[in-house]
C-alpha positions as CSV (number, residue, x, y, z in Angstrom):
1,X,-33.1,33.6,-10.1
2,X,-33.0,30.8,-6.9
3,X,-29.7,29.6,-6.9
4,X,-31.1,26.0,-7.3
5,X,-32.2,27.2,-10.6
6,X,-28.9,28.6,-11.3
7,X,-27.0,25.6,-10.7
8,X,-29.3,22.7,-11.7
9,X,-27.7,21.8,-15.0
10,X,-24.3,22.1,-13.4
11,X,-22.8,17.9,-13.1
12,X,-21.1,17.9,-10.3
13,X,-17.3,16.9,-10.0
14,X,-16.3,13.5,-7.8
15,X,-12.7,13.1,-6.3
16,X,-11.0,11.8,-3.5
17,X,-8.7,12.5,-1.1
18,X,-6.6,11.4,1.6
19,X,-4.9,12.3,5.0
20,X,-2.4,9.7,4.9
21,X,-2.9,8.4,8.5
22,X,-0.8,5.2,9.3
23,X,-2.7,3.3,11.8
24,X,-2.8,-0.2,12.5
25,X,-5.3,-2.5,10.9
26,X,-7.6,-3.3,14.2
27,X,-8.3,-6.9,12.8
28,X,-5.0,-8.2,11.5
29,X,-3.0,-5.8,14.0
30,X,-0.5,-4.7,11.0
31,X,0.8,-1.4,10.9
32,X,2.8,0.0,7.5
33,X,5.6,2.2,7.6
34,X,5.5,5.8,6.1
35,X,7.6,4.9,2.8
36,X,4.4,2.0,2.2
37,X,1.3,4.3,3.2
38,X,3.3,6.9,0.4
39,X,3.4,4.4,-2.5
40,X,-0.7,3.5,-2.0
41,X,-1.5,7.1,-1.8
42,X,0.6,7.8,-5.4
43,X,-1.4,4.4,-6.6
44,X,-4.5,5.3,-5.2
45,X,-4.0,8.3,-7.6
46,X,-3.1,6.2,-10.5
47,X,-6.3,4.2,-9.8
48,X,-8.7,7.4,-9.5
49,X,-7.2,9.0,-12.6
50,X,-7.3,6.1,-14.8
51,X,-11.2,5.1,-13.7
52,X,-11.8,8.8,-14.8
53,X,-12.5,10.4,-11.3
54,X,-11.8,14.7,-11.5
55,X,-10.1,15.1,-8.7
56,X,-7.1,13.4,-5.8
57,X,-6.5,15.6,-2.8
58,X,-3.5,15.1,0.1
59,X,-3.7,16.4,3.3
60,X,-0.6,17.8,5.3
61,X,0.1,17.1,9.2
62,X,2.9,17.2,11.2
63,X,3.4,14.2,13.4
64,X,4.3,10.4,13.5
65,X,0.7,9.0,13.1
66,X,0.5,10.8,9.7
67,X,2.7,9.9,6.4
68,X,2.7,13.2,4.6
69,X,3.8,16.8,5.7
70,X,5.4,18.4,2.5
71,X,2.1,18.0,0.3
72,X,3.1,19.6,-2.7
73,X,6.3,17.2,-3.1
74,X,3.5,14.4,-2.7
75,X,1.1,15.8,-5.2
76,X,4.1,16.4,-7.9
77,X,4.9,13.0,-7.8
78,X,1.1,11.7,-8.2
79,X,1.4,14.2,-11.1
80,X,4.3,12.0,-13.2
81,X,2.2,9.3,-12.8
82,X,-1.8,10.7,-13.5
83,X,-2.4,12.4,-16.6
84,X,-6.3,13.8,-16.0
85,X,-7.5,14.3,-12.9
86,X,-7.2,17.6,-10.8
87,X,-4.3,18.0,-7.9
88,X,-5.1,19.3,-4.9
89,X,-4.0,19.6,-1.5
90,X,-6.4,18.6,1.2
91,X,-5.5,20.9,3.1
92,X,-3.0,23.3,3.4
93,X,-2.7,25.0,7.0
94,X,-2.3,28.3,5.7
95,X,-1.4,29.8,9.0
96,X,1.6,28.3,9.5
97,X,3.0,28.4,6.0
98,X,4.9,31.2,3.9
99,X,2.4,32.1,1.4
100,X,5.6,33.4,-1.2
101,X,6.8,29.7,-0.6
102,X,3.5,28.2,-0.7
103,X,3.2,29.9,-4.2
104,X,5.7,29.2,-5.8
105,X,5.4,25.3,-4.5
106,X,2.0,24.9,-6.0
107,X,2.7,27.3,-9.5
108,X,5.9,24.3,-9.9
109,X,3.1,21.5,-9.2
110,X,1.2,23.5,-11.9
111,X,4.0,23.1,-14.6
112,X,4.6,19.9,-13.7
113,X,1.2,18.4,-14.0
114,X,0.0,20.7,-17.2
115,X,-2.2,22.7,-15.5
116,X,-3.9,20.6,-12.9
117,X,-2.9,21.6,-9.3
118,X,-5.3,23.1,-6.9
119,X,-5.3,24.5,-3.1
120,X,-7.7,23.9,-0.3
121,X,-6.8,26.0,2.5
122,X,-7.7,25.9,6.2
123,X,-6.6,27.1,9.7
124,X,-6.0,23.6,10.7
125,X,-7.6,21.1,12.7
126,X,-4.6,19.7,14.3
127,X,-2.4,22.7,16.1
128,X,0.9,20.9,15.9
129,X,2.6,22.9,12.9
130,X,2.1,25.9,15.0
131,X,5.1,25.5,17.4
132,X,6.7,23.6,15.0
133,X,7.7,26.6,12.6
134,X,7.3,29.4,15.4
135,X,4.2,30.5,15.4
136,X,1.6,31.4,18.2
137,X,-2.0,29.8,18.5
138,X,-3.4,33.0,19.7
139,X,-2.5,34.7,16.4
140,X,-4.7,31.5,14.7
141,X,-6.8,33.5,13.1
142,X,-5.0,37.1,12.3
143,X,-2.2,34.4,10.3
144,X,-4.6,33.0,8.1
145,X,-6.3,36.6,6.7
146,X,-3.3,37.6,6.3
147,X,-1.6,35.0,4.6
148,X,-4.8,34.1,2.1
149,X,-4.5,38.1,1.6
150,X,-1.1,38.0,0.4
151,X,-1.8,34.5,-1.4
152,X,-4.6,36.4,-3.6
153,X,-2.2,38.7,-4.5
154,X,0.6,36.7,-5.1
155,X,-2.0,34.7,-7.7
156,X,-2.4,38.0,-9.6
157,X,0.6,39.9,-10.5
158,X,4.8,39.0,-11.3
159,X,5.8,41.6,-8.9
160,X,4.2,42.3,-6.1
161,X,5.0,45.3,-3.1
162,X,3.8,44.3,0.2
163,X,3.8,44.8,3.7
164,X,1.9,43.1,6.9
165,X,2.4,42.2,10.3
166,X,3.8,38.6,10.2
167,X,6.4,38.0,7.5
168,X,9.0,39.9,6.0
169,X,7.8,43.1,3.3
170,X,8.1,42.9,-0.5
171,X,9.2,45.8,-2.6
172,X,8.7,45.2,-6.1
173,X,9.3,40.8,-5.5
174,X,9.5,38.8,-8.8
175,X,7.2,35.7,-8.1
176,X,8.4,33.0,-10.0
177,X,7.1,30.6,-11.9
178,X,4.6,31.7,-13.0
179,X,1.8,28.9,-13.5
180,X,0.2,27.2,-16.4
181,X,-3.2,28.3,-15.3
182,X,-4.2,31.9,-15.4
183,X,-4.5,31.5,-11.1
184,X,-3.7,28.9,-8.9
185,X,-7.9,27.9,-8.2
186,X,-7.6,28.2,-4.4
187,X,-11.1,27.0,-1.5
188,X,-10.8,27.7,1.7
189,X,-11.6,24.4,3.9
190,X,-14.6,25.2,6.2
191,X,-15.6,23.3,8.9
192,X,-19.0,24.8,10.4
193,X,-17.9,28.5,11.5
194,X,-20.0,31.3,9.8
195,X,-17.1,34.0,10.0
196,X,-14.8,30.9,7.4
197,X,-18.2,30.8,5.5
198,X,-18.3,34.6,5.0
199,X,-14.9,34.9,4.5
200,X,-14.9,32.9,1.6
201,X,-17.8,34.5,0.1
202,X,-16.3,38.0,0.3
203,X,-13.1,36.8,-1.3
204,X,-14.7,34.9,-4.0
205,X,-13.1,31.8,-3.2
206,X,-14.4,28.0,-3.6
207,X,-15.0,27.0,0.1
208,X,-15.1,23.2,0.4
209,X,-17.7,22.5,3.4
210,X,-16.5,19.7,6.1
211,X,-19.6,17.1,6.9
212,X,-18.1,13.9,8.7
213,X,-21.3,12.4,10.1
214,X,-24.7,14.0,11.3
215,X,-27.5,15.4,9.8
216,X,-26.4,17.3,6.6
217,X,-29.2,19.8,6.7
218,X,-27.6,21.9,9.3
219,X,-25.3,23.0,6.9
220,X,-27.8,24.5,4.3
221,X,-27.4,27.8,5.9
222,X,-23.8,28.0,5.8
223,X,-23.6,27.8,2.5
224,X,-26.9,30.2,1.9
225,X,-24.5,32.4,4.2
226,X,-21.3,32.2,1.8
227,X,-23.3,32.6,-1.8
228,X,-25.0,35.5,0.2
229,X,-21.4,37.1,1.4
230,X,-20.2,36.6,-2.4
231,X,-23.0,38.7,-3.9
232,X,-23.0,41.1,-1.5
233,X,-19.0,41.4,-2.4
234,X,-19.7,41.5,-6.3
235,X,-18.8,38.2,-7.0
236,X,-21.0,36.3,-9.4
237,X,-22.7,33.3,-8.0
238,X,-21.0,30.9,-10.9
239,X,-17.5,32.2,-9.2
240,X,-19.0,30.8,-5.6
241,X,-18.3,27.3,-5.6
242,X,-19.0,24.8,-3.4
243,X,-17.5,21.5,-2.1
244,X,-18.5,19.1,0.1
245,X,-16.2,16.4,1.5
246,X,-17.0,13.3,4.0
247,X,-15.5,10.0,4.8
248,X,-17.2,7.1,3.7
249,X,-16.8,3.1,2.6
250,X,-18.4,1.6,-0.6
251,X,-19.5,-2.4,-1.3
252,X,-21.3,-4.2,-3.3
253,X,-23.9,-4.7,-0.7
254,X,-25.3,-2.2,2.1
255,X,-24.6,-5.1,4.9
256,X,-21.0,-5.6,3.7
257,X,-20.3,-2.0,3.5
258,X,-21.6,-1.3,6.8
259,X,-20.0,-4.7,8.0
260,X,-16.8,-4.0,6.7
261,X,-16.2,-0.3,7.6
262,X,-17.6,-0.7,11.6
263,X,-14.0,-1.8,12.9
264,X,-12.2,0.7,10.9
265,X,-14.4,3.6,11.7
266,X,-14.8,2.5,15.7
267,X,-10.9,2.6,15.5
268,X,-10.6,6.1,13.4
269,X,-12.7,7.5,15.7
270,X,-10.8,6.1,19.0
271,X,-7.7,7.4,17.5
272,X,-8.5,11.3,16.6
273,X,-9.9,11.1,20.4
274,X,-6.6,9.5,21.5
275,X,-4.6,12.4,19.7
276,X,-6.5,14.7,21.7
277,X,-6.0,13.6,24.7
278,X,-9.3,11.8,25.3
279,X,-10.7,8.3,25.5
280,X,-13.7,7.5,23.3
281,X,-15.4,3.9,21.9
282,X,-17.9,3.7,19.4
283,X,-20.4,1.1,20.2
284,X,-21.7,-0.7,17.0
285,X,-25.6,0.9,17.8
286,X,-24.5,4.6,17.5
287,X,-22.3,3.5,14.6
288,X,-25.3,2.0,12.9
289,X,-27.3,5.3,13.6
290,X,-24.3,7.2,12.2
291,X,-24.5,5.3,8.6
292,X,-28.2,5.9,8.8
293,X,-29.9,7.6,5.4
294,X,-30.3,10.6,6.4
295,X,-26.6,11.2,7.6
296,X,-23.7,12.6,5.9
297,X,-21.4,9.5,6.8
298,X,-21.1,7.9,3.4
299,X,-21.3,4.1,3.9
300,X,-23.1,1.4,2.1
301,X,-23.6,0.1,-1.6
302,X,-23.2,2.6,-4.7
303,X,-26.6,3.0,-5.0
304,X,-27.2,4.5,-1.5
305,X,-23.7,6.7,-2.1
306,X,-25.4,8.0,-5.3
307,X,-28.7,8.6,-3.6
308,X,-26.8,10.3,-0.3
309,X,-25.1,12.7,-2.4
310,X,-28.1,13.3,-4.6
311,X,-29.7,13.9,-1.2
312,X,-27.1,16.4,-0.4
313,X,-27.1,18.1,-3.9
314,X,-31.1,19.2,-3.1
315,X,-29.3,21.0,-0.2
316,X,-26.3,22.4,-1.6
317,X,-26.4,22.6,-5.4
318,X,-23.0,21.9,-4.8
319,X,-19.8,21.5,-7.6
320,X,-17.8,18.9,-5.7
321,X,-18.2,15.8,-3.8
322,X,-14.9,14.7,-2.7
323,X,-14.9,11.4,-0.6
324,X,-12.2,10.0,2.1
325,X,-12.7,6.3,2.2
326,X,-8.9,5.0,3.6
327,X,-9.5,6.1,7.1
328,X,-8.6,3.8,10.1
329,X,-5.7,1.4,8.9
330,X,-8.7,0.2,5.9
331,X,-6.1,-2.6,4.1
332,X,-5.7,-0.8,0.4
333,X,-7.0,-3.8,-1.1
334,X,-10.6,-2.6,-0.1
335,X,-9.7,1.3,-0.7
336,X,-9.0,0.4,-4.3
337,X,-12.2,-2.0,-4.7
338,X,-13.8,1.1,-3.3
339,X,-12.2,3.6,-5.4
340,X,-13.7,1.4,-8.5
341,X,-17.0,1.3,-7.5
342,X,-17.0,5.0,-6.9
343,X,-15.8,5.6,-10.4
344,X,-17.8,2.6,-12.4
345,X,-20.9,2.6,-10.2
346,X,-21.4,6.0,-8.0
347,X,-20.1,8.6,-10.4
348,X,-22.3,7.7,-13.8
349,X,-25.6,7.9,-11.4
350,X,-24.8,11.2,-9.9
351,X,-23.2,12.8,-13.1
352,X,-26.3,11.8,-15.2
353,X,-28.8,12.9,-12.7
354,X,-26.7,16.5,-11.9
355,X,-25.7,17.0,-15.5
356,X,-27.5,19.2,-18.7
């Protein structure tokens, strides 16, 4: 059976999730503090959970320009204060962390929020937490299959016996607590690579697919290339799910959306360059090719979300679409306006048209 086939009555979920960056608002030149850009993210969650979105993801960095490094203490206080929708990080740089610690962090979020917390797991963007806790950027890759080996495990048995190259060996460990949910549902974050792709298939893991802008089509093989790795590894193709995850900006209107967003997005873009070392300035022509129909950069009314991700769903026959729309120093005002019209406007339309 085409895999289409397999997943056409599947409705796909909708969430959103945040990186907590604290930039300044380019047109009123206002910057919040940490302890601010915190309490919009926990009511950002309130918001999504209470319009009847699925899922609220946090990101983790480690540096000034960002609000939120200890995820999991963030999530578990969005959990006192949802009651619904799905927890998950957004995502965790699993190179650099302590997968036993990582664990049992998550297991307590678990507990805490009745069953709803979640892990996206990448190798990380952003290299920064790498010297930070005393690891080496040349071991990038060997830390991460280790560490997502030893997480696997960790999600299956009490008491585990254990030994590998970076951390410390168990001999017969007691892994406590113990979550609500049978296993911890963990996706590896994947940002275009085929080896992350293939990895994720042969482990059997969700893998939540990166597009920020372009032509969505070039990822079609990608995740042809993870649903193939799963197979081939005995996973069943219901087990092999797949996210996909974007920025974007809803409004009433297409021309307010796009209006709106352009000063924002020219300045999220200006920044990421800037942390990297590099100048960059988007002129408003290649933004307006970049919020084009055909791209993956979700901006303009609900109707043209709904039909973008509909447009993607042909591709992908995907599980997830999971939004970031408070990029850039966007005042929350708008992110909340937008996080209603997702939920009221977007979600029916897409829901209807991907459900039984």
């Amino acid at each position: 059976m085409k895999t289409e086939e397999k997943f056409k009555n599947s409705g796909i979920e909708i969430g959103l999730y945040t990186l907590g960056d604290i930039s300044k608002d380019p047109l009123s030149g206002r910057k919040i503090s940490a302890e601010q850009r915190m309490k919009e993210i926990v009511e950002a969650a309130k918001l999504a959970d209470e319009a009847g979105l699925d899922l609220f993801g946090v990101g983790e960095h480690h540096r000034l320009d960002y609000a939120v490094s200890a995820t999991p203490v963030m999530l578990a206080a969005i959990s006192q204060q949802t009651k619904q929708i799905k927890l998950t990080s957004a995502t965790t740089v699993l190179s650099t962390v302590d997968p036993v610690r990582l664990y049992e962090d998550f297991a307590t979020l678990d507990l805490l929020s009745g069953g709803r917390a979640e892990i996206i797991a990448g190798r990380g963007a952003f290299l920064e937490s790498f010297p930070l806790f005393g690891f080496n950027t040349k071991d990038y890759d060997a830390l991460f299959s280790e560490n997502i080996d030893l997480f696997l495990q960790l999600n299956k048995h009490e008491k585990i016996t254990w030994e590998g190259r970076f951390r410390s060996s168990l001999h017969n460990a007691e892994i406590a607590p113990r979550p609500l949910q049978r296993e911890i549902p963990i996706w590896i974050g994947v940002g275009g690579t085929k080896e992350s792709a293939v990895r994720a298939g042969h482990l059997g893991v969700g893998m939540a697919v990166v597009i920020l802008d372009g032509d969505p089509y070039r990822f079609q093989p990608l995740v042809d290339i993870y649903r193939k790795a799963g197979l081939e590894a005995g996973h069943d193709l219901q087990q092999l799910q797949v996210a996909v995850t974007g920025h974007g900006y809803i409004a009433k209107t297409s021309k307010q959306a796009k209006e709106e967003f352009y000063p924002y997005y020219a300045h999220y873009k200006e920044s990421v360059y800037e942390q990297r070392g590099m100048e960059y300035t988007l002129s408003r022509a290649d933004y307006d090719q970049m919020v084009g129909a055909d791209s993956a950069l979700f901006v303009g009314s609900p109707e043209e979300i709904a039909e973008k991700i509909l447009r993607q769903y042909e591709l992908f026959h995907h599980q997830r679409f999971i939004a970031q729309i408070d990029i850039g120093g966007i005042p929350f005002e708008k992110v909340a306006k937008g996080i209603e019209l997702l939920a009221t406007e977007v979600a029916p339309i897409v829901r209807k048209a991907t459900s039984r």
